[in-house]
C-alpha positions in Angstrom: 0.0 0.0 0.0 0.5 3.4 -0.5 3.6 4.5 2.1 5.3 8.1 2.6 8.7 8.4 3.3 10.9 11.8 4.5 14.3 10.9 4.8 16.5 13.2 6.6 19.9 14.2 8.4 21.9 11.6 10.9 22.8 13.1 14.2 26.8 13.1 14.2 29.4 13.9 16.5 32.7 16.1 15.8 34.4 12.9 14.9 31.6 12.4 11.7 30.8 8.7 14.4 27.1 8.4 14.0 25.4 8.4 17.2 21.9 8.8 17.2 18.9 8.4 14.3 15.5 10.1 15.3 12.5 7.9 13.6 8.6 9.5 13.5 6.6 7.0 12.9 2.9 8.3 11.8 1.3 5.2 13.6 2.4 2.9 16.5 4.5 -0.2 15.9 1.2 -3.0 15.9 3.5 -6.1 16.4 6.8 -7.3 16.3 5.9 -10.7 15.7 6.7 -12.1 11.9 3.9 -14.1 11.6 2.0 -11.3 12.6 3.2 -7.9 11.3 2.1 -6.0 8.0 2.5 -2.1 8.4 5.7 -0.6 7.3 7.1 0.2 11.0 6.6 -2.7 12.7 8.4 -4.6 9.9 11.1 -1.4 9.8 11.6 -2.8 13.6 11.5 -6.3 13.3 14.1 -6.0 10.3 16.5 -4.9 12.6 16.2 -6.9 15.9 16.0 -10.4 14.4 18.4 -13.0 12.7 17.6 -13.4 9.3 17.6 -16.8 7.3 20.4 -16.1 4.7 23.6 -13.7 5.3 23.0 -10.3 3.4 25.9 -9.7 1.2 26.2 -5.9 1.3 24.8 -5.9 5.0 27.5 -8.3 7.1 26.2 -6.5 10.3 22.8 -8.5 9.9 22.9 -11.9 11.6 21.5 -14.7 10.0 20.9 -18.5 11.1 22.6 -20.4 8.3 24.9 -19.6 6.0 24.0 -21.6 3.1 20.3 -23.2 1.7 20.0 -26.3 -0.1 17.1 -26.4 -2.7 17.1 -29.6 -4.8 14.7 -30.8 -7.5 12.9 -34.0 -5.8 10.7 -35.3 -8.7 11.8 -35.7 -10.9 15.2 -35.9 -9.3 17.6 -33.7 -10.7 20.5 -31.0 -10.6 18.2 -28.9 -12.0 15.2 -26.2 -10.9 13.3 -25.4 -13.7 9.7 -25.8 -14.9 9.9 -29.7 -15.0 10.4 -29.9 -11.1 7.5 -31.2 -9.4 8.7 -31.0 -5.7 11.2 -29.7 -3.9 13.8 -30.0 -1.0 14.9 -27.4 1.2 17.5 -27.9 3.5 20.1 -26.0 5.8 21.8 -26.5 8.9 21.0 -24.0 11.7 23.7 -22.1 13.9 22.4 -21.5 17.6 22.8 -17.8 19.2 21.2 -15.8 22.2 18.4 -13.4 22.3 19.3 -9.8 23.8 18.1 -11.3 27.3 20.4 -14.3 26.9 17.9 -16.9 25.9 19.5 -19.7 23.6 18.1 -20.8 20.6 18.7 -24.1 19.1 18.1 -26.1 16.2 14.5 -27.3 17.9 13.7 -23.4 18.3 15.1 -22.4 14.8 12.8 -25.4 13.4 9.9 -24.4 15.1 9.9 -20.5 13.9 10.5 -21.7 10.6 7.6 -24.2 10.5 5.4 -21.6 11.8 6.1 -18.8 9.3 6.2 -21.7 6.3 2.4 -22.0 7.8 1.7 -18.4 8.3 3.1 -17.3 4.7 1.8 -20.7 2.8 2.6 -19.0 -0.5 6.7 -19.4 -0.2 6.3 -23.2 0.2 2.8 -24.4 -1.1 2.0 -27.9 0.3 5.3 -28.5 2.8 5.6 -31.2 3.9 8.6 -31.9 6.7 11.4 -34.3 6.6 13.5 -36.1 9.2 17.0 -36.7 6.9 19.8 -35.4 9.2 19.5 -34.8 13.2 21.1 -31.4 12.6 19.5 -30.4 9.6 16.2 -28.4 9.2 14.5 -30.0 5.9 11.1 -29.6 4.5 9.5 -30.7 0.9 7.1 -28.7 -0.8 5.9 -27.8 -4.5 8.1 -26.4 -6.7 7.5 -22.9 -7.6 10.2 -20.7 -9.5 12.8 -18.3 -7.9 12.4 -20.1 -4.9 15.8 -18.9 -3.5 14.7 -15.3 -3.5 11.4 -16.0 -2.1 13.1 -17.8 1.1 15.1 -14.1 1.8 11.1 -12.8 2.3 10.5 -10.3 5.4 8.7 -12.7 7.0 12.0 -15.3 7.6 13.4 -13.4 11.1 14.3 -15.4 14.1 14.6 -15.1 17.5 11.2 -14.1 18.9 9.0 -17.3 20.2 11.0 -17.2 23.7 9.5 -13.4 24.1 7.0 -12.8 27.1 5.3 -10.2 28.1 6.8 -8.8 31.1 9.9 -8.7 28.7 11.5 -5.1 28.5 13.9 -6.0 25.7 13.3 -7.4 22.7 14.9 -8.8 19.6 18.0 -11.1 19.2 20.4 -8.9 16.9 21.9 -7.1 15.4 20.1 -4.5 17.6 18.2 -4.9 20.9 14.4 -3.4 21.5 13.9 -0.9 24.6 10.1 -0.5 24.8 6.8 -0.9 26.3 3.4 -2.0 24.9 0.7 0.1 25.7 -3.1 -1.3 27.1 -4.0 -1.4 23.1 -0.9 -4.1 22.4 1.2 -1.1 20.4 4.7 0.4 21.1 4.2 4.0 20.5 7.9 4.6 21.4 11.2 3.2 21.9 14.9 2.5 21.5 17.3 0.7 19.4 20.5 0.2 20.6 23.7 -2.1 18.9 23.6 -5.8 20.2 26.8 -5.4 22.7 27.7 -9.3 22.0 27.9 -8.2 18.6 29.7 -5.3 19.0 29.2 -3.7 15.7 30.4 0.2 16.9 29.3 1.7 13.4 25.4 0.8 14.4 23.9 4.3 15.3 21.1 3.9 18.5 17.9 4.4 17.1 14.7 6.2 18.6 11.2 6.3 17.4 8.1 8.3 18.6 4.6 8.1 17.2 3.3 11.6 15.8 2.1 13.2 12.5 3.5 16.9 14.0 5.9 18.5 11.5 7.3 20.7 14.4 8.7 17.4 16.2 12.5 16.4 15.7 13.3 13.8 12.9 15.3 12.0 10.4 13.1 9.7 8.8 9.4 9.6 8.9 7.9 6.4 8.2 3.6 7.2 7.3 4.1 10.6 6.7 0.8 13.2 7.1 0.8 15.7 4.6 1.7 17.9 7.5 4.8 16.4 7.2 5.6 17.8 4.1 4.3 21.6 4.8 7.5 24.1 4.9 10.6 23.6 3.9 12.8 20.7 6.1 15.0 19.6 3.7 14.0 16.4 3.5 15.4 13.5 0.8 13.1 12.1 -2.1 13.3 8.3 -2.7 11.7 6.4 -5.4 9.9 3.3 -4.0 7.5 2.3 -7.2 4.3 1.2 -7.0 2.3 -1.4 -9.7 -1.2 0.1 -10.1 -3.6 -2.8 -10.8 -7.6 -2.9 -11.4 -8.8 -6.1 -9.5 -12.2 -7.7 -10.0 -14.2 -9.6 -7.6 -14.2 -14.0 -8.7 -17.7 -13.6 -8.7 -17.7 -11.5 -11.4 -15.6 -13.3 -13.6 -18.3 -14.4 -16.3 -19.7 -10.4 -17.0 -18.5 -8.0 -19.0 -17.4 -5.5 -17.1 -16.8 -1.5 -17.8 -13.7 -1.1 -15.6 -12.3 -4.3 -17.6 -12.0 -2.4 -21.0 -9.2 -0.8 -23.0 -10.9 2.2 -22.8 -11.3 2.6 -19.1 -7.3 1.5 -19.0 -6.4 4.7 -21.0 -8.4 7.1 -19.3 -7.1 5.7 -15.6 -3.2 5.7 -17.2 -3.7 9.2 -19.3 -5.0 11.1 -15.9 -2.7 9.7 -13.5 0.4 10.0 -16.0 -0.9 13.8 -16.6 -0.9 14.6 -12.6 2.5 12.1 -11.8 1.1 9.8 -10.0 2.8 7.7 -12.9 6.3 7.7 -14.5 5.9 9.1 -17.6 9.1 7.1 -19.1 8.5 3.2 -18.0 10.9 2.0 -15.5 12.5 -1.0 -15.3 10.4 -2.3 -11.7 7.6 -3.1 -14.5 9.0 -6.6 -15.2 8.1 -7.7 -11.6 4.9 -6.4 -12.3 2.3 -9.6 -13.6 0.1 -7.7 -16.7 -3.0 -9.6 -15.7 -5.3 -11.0 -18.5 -8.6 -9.4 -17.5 -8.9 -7.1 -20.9 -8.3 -10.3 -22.8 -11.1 -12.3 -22.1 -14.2 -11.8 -24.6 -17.5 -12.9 -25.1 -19.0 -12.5 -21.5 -22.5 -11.6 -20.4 -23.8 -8.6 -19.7 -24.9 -7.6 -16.0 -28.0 -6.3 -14.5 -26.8 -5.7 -11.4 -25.3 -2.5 -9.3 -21.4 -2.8 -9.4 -19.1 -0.3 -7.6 -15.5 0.3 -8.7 -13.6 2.1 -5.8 -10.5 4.6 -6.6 -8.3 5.6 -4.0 -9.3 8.7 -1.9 -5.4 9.8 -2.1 -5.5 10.6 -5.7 -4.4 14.0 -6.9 -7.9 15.3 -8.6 -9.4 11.4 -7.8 -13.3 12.6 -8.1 -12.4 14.2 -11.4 -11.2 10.8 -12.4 -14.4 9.4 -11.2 -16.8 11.8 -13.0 -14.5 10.9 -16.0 -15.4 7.3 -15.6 -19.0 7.7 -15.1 -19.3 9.8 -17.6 -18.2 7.3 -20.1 -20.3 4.4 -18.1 -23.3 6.7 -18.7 -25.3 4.2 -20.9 -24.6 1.5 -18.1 -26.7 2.6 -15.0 -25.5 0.0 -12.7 -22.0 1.1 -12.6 -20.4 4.0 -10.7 -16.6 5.2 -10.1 -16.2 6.8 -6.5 -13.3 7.7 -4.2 -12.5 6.2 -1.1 -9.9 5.2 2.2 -8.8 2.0 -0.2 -6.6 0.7 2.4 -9.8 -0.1 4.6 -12.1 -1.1 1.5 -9.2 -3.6 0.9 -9.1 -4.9 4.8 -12.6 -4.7 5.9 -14.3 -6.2 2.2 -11.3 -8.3 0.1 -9.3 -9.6 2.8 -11.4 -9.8 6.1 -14.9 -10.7 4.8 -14.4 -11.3 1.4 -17.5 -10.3 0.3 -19.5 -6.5 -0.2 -16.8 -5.9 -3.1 -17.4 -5.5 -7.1 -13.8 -3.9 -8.4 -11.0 -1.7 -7.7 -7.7 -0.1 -8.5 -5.1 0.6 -6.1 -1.3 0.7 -6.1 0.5 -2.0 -4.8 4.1 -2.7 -3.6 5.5 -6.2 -2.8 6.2 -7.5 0.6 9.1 -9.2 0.0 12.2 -8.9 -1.9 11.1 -12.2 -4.1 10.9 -11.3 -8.2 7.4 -13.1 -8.6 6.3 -11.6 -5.1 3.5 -9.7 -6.6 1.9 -12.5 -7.8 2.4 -14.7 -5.1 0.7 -12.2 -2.4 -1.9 -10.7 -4.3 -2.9 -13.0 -6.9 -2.0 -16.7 -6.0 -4.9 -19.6 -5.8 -2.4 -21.0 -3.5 -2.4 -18.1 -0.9 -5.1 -17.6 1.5 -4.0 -13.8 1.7 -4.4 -13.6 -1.9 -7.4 -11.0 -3.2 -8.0 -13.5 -5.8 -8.5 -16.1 -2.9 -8.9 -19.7 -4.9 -10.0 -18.9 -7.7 -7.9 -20.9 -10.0 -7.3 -18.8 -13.4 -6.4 -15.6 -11.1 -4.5 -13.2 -14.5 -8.6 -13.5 -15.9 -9.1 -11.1 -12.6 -6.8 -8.3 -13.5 -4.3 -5.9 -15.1 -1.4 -3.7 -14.6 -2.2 0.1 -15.4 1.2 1.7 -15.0 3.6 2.1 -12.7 4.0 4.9 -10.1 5.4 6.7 -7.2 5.1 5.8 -3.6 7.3 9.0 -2.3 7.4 12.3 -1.5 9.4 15.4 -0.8 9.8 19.0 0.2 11.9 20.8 -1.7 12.9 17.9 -4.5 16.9 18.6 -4.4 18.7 16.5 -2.1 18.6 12.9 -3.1 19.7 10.3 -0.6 22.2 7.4 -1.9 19.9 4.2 -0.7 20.6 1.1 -1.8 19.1 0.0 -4.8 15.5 -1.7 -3.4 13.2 -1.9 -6.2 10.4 -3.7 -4.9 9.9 -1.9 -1.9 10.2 -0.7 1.7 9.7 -3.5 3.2 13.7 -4.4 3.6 15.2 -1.1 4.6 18.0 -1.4 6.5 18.9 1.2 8.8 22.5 1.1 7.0 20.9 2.2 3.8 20.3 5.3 4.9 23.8 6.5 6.5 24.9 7.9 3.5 22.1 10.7 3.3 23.8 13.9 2.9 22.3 17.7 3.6 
């Protein structure tokens, strides 16, 4: 979903030693549990007080539970992962490590978080299956889907956390360490990062966060930013975080022609969003991680009788001119009406919570994990049970890309921060990708 981001100046000594980063986060931290968490911030936290599965390469400061994964083709067996691979193995072998309040964690504990978010997430590993081949390895089976390896580096694969309580005052097992408290509501509104001291890495900064929308508080980086955020001039860095913009159509709609499902309707959404920058005019490269969808392909359908609502987001520049657009072409068809509204909660409280009370919709999507078919998988997999498309088995008959666009915003537009390139978004940020924003 749509996220703003304000990136800003580190707090430095005389010596150039970072020594503090001041985080405003427009909403509390919800959870810091990876089967559990889906806002930016609580993942932002959780990405930096948890062992990973895999080592980063570019980020040795991260700890991570193995240091190599085995994925073989089972059936047919071969050397090989390609299309002809029914069923997989995954394998690794586990290195213990403390929590920040000492608790070890073995292979049992290691196994055991990684079952559980193989359940939560049952997209990365449809149908696993585990298997007892070694006492010190952790191995599962599971269908074989492709880029598997970059879909086992998802957000969701952090460890150290089912030993946490909740009288605990520290969290996390590395490479930083949690200070905070949950409030009655179960959210951290505040708190403190500090550096692991058994890991010792000295060019961590100590990270603190507050919860607040107030452009007159102190910051660096504003995770959820108001628009209040970006009133007056603080000097803050743009970064380009794209977004796929996709028009989505309710399974039970999939025998009727629809208006939203046209080639017409396509160009009028792309011309007006393209015309107020909401999309990149020149097509950027993110667009091949982007699934087209097959929804304007499909032809001879019926016609429909019935009322049908197609929701725009409410944050569009101009969005009920985009609307009026729409209905004004839809005219002839009575039953159908464009109008504006808070998509994030249409999305919760009608596709994913109840399922039901929904027609069609656009809205701009990033991907939750660093995995190149990631879109797919979350959003538009029969085997996910978080998927919009839920079941339904021909899920590209459902919808279409519109364009690509921005996610990000900025002040004064000048000062661009050097982040590491992270092209499918937020969701992976590193606190280390940002040290090299300069004023």
């Amino acid at each position: 979903f749509v996220a703003l981001i304000i990136i800003g100046f580190l707090s430095q000594t005389n010596s150039n030693q970072v020594k503090r980063y001041e985080l405003q986060f427009a909403y509390a931290v919800t959870s810091i549990n990876p089967l559990t968490y889906d806002d930016w911030q609580s993942i932002f936290v959780g990405n930096h007080i948890y062992y990973r599965l895999l080592p980063e390469e570019d980020k040795p400061e991260i700890p991570s539970v193995t240091k190599t994964l085995s994925i073989t083709c089972q059936n047919p067996i071969s050397p090989n992962l390609d299309n002809t691979c029914k069923k997989i193995r995954v394998s690794f072998k586990p290195e213990k490590f403390l929590d920040c309040l000492g608790r070890a964690y073995d292979i049992q504990d290691i196994r055991k978080e990684f079952e559980s978010i193989l359940n939560s997430k049952k997209w990365i590993i449809p149908y696993w299956k585990e298997c007892h081949d070694e006492k010190n390895i952790i191995c599962v089976t599971g269908k074989y889907e492709p880029d598997q390896l970059r879909r086992m580096k998802n957000i969701s694969f952090r460890f150290g956390w089912s030993k946490a309580k909740k009288q605990d005052m520290i969290y996390g097992a590395g490479p930083y360490c949690l200070y905070g408290k949950f409030n009655s509501y179960g959210n951290m509104e505040s708190g403190v990062l500090k550096p692991y001291s058994q890991m010792s890495n000295k060019s961590l900064p100590i990270i603190r966060f507050h919860t607040s929308q107030a452009k007159e508080d102190q910051f660096q980086l504003a995770l959820y930013g108001s628009k209040n955020l970006l009133r007056e001039n603080r000097k803050n860095i743009q970064a380009h975080t794209p977004l796929a913009y996709y028009v989505i159509t309710n399974p039970r709609l999939d025998k009727y022609q629809l208006p939203w499902n046209s080639v017409e309707a396509k160009i009028i959404i792309h011309d007006y969003l393209t015309e107020n920058e909401v999309f990149f005019a020149k097509i950027p490269g993110f667009i091949k991680f982007s699934p087209e969808g097959k929804a304007l392909l499909t032809k001879s359908k019926q016609k429909t009788a019935i009322s049908l609502e197609f929701a725009i987001p409410d944050y569009l520049p101009g969005c009920q001119r985009l609307a009026n657009t729409l209905n004004d072409k839809w005219r002839k068809n009575t039953h159908t009406r464009a109008s504006c509204t808070n998509i994030v909660n249409y999305v919760y409280s009608k596709v994913i919570k109840n399922k039901s009370g929904w027609d069609g919709f656009m809205v701009g999507i990033s991907a939750a994990d660093p995995s190149r078919n990631s879109l797919k998988y979350q959003y538009f997999s029969p085997d996910s049970p978080n998927s919009w498309t839920y079941h339904y088995p021909t899920p590209d008959k459902l919808f279409y890309l519109i364009g690509i666009g921005q996610s990000l915003a900025t002040v004064d537009g000048k000062v661009i921060c050097d982040i590491r390139p992270n092209p499918l978004g937020l969701g992976d940020i590193f606190i280390t990708d940002l040290l090299n924003c300069k004023t």
